[in-house]
C-alpha positions as CSV (number, residue, x, y, z in Angstrom):
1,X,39.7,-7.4,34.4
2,X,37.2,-6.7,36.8
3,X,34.7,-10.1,38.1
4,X,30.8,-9.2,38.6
5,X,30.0,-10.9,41.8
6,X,27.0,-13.9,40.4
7,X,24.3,-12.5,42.4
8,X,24.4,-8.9,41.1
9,X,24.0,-11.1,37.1
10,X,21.4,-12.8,38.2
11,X,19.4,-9.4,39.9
12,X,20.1,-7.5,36.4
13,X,19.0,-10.4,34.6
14,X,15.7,-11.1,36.4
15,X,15.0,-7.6,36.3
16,X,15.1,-7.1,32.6
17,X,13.1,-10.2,32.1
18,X,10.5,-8.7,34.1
19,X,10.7,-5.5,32.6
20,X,10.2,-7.3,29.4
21,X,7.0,-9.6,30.9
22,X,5.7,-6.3,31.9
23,X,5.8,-4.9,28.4
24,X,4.3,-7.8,26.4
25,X,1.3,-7.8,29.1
26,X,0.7,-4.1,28.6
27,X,0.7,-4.7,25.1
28,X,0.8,-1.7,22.5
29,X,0.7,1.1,23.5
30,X,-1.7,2.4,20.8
31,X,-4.7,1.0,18.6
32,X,-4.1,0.3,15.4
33,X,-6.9,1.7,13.3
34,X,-8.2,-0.2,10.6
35,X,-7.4,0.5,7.1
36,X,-10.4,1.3,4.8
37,X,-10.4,-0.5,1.3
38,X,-9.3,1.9,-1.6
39,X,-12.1,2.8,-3.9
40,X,-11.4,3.4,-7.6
41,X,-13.5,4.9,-10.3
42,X,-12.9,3.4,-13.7
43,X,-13.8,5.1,-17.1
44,X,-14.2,2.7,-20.3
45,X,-13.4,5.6,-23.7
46,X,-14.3,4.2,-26.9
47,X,-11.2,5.5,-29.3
48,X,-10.9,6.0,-33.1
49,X,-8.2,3.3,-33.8
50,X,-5.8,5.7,-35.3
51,X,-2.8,6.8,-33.0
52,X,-2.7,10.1,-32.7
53,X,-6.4,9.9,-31.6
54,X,-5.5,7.6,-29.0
55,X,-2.7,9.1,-27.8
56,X,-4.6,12.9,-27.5
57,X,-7.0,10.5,-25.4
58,X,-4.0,8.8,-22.9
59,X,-2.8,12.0,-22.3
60,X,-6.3,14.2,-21.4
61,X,-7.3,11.2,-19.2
62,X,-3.5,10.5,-17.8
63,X,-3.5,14.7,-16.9
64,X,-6.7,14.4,-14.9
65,X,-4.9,11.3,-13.1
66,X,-6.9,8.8,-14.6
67,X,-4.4,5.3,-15.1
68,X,-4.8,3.1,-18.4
69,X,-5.1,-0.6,-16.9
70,X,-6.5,-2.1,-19.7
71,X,-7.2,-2.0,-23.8
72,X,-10.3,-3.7,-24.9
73,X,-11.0,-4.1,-28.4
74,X,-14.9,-4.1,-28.1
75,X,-15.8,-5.2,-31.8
76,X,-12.5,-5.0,-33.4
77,X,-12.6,-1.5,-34.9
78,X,-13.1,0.9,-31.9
79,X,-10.3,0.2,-29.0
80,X,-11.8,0.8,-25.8
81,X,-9.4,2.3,-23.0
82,X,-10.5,1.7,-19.3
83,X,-9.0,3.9,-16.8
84,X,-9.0,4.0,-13.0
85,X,-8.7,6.6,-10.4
């Protein structure tokens, strides 16, 4: 097995540590950009409680890529669907 002479550790050693101080004062080398906050648009559809009626409705809004996140029920008889895109 072959010895490295001390010094020659040490030079490699102090080296990469510099290296490394040189990279962390340079910092990154690009700007990060700042991400803009999502904007949704929501729809509130006021359904016939029946399914069929509210499924024809799921589907027509869910094609157009609207998403159901909530089911109100408004007054008890008419469901209301909001949707968000």
């Amino acid at each position: 097995m072959q010895k490295i002479h001390p010094s020659l550790a040490w030079m490699v050693a102090g080296m990469s540590l510099g290296a490394l101080g040189l990279l962390l004062l340079m910092g990154p080398p690009f700007t990060a950009k700042a991400q803009e906050p999502k904007r949704f648009q929501y729809q509130i559809v006021e359904v016939l409680p029946d399914t069929q009626t509210m499924q024809t409705k799921l589907n027509e809004f869910g094609a157009g890529g609207w998403e159901l996140v909530a089911v109100s029920m408004g007054n008890m008889t008419e469901p209301r669907l909001i949707f968000k895109k």
